[in-house]
C-alpha positions in Angstrom: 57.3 9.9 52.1 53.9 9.3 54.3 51.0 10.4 52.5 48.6 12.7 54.5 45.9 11.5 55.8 42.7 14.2 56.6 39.1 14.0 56.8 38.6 16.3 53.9 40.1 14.3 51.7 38.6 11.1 52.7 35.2 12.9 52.3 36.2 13.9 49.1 37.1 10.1 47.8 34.4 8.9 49.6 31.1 11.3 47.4 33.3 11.1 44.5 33.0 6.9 44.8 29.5 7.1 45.7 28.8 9.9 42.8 30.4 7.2 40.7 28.3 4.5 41.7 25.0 6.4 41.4 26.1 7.6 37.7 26.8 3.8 37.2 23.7 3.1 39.0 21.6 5.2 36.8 22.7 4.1 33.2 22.3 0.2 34.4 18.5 1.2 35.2 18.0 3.0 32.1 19.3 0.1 30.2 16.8 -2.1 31.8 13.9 0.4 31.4 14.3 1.0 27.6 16.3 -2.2 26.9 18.6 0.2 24.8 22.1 1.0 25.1 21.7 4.3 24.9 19.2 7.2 24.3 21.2 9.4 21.7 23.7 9.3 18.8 26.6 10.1 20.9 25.7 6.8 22.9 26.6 4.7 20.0 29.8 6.8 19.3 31.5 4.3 17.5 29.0 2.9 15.5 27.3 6.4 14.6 27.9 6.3 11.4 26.3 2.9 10.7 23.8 3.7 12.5 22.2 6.6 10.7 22.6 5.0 6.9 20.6 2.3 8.1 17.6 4.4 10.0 18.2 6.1 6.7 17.5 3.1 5.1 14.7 2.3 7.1 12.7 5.3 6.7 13.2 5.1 2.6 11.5 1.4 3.2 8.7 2.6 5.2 8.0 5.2 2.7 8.0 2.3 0.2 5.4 0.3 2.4 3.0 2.9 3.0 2.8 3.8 -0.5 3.0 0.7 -2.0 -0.3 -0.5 0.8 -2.4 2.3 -1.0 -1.3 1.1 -4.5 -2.3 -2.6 -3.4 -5.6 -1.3 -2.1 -6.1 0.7 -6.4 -5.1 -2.2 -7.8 -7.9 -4.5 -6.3 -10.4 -1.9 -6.7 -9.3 -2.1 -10.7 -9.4 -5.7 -10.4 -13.2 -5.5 -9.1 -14.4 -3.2 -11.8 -12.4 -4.7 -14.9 -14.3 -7.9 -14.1 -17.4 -5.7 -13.9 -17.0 -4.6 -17.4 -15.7 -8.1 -18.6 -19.2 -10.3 -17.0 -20.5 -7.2 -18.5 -19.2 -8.2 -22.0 -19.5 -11.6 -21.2 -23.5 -11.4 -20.6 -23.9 -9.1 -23.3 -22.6 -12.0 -25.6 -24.9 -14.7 -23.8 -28.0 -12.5 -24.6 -26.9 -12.6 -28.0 -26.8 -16.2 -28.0 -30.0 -17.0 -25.5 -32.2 -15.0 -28.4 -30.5 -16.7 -31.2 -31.2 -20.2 -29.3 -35.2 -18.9 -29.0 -35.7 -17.4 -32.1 -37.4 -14.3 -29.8 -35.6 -11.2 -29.3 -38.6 -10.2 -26.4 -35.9 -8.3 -24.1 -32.7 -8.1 -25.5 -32.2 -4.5 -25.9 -33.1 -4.4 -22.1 -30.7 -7.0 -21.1 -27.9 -5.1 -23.2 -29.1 -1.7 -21.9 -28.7 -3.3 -18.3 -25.4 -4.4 -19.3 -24.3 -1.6 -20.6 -25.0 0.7 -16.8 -22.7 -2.0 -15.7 -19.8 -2.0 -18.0 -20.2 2.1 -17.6 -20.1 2.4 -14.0 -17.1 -0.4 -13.9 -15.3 2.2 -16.3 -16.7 5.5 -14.0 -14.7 3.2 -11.0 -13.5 5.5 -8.1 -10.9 5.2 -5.2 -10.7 7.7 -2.5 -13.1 9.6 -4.5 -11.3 9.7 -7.6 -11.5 8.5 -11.2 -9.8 5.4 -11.7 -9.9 4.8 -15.4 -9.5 9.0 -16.0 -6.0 9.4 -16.8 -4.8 12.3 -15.7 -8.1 13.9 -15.1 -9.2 11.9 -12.3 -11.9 14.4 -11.3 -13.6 14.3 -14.4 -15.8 11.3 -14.7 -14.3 9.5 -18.0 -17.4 7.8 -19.5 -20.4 9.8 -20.2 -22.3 8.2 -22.2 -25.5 6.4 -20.2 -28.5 4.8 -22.4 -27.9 2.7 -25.8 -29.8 5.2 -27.4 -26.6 8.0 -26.5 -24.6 5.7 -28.9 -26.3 6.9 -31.7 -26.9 10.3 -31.0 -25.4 12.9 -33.1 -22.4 12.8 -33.4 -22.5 9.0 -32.3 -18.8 8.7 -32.6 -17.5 6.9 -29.4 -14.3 8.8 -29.0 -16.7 11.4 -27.7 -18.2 9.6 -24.7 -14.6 8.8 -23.3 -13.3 12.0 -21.6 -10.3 10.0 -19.9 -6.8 11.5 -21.5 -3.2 9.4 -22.4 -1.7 9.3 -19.6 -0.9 6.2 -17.4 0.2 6.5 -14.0 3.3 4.7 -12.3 4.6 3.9 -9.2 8.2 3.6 -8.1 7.9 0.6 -6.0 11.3 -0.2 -4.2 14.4 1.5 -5.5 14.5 -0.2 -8.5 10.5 -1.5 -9.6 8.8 0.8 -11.6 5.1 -0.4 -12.4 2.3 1.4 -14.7 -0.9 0.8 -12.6 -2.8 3.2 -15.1 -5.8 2.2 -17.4 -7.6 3.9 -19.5 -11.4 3.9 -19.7 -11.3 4.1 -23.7 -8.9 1.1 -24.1 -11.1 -0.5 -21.8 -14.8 0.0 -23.8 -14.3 1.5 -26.9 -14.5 -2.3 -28.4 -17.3 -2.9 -26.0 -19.2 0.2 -26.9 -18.6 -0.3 -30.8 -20.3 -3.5 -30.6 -23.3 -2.2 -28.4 -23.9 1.0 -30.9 -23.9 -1.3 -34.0 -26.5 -3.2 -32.2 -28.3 -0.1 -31.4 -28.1 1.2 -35.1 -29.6 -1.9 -36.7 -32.2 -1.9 -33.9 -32.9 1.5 -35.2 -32.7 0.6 -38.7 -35.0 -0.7 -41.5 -34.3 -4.5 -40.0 -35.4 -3.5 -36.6 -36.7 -3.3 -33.7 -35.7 -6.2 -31.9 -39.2 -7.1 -30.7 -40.9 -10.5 -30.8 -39.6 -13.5 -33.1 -36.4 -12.5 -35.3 -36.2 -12.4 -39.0 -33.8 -13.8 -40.4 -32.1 -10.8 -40.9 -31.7 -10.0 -37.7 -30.6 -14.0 -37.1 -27.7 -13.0 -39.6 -26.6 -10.0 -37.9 -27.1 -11.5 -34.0 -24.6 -14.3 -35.8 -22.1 -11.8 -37.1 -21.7 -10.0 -33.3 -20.8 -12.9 -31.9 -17.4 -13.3 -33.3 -16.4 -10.0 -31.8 -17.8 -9.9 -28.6 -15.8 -13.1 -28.6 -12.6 -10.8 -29.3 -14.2 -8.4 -27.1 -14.5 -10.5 -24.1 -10.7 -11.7 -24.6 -9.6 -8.5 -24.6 -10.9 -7.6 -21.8 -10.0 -10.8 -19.6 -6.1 -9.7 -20.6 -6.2 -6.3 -19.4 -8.2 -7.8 -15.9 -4.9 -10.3 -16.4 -2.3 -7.7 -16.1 -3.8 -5.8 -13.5 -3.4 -8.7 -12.2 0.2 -8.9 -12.6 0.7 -5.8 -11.5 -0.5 -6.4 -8.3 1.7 -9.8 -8.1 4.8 -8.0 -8.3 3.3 -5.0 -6.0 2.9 -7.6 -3.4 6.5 -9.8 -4.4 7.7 -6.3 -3.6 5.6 -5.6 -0.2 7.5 -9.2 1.0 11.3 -8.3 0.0 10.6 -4.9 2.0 9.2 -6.3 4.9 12.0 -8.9 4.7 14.1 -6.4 4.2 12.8 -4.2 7.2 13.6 -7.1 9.5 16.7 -7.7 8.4 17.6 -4.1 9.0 15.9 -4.0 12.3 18.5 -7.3 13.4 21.3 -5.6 12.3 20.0 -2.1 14.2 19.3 -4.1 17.3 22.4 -5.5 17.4 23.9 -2.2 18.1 21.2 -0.6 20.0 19.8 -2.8 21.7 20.9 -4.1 25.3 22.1 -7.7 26.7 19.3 -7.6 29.2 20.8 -10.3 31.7 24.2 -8.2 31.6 22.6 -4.9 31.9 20.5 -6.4 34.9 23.8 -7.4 36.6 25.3 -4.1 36.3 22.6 -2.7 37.5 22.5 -5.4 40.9 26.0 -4.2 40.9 25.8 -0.8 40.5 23.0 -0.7 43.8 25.4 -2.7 45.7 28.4 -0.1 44.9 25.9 2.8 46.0 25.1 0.9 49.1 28.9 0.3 50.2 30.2 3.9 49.0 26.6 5.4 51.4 27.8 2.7 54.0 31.8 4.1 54.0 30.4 7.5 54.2 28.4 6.8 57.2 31.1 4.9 59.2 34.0 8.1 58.4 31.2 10.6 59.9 30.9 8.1 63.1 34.9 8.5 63.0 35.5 11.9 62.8 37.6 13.8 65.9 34.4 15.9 66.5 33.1 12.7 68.1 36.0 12.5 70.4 36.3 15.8 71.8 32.5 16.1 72.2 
């Protein structure tokens, strides 16, 4: 059996080659251009599957790290105004002790007043323009209270200058950290205020004003407030301590996810991405295939029987 031999057909193997080539041609430059395999699912056809549960995973993680950047950033804010109210505390205690050491009481009750506008607007604290230290309310500024004399105004009970409610926010951190990064304005000065308004009572007693040289009745009671601004000042220093914590395991948990996230990115560029040296030799090979199949063309027009009988 001889197989027929026409110029149709050969022009028909010939563009077929060549279309071939070029198709060939075409995914070798893409894979140089992008570096990928592939531009779609359907590209990765066999690892498909894999390869959506982990840009699944991905995304959850990114998710993680975007939120978990913003709690970072609320945590040092708290950091910054718990150690307001806490040098607060802390210099309300040393102006105790500086007019016990002189005898004279010339300007405490304007040193504690001037300590007080600090511990207040550590508590009235905002980030991104709400209330840190509100609760839930976090609109509604949580301390109102403003000059020592407001501790002792009717019905001077400090429960009512705290307008901050129970609740304590969380944050899911990773898919299994949970964290409370909520404080409360109340736990935070209600021990501080106490102390300031029993100061401001006996300055507005029978045994005061604190003005000049101190009796010795107002030696006794200076004496007495030490011991609990002591406790007062602790206190404090352990909530500023867990905040601190807080934002030690926030940022463990920021590491493992970006560890994490490269890890996953490995494994994802493993199947995605392309072996640039190989794709570059396809591609050298592909041109040269487009080159020979254009070249083959060319010599079977130069061949045809219309060149003869012209």
């Amino acid at each position: 059996m001889v197989t027929r031999v026409s110029t149709a057909g050969n022009y028909a193997s010939v563009l077929a080659n060549l279309m071939v080539a070029q198709q060939r041609q075409i995914e070798a430059g893409n894979q140089v251009a992008t570096q990928k395999k592939g531009t779609n699912l359907k590209d990765y056809a066999k690892s498909a599957e894999v390869l959506t549960a982990m840009r699944s995973v991905q995304a959850r993680q990114q998710v993680y790290q975007d939120q978990n950047g913003m709690i970072a950033d609320k945590l040092t804010t708290q950091d910054s105004a718990l150690n307001q109210v806490t040098d607060a505390a802390t210099a309300v205690r040393q102006a105790l002790t500086d007019a016990l050491a002189s005898g004279h009481a010339d300007t405490l009750m304007q040193d504690l007043q001037s300590q007080m506008t600090n511990a207040v607007e550590g508590m009235n604290a905002r980030y991104n323009g709400k209330y840190l230290f509100a609760g839930g309310q976090i609109d509604t500024k949580p301390v109102t209270a403003v000059q020592m004399s407001d501790l002792t105004a009717p019905p001077a009970t400090i429960s009512s200058f705290f307008k901050n409610d129970d609740f304590k926010a969380q944050a899911k951190v990773d898919d299994s950290t949970t964290v409370t990064t909520g404080v409360l304005a109340s736990d935070i000065g209600t021990p501080l205020m106490n102390a300031l308004q029993a100061i401001q009572s006996f300055q507005e007693g029978p045994s005061g004003p604190f003005t000049g040289k101190l009796t010795a009745a107002q030696t006794t009671f200076l004496q007495n407030q030490l011991a609990g601004l002591d406790t007062v000042r602790t206190d404090l220093t352990g909530m500023t301590a867990a905040n601190g914590l807080v934002q030690q395991r926030v940022d463990s948990v920021k590491t493992n996810l970006t560890t994490r996230d490269n890890t996953l990115a490995g494994m994802v560029g493993d199947i995605t991405d392309a072996d640039m040296a190989q794709a570059a030799s396809q591609l050298q090979m592909a041109q040269l295939s487009v080159q020979a199949a254009a070249q083959v063309y060319q010599t079977l027009q130069q061949s045809s029987l219309l060149n003869l009988l012209k």
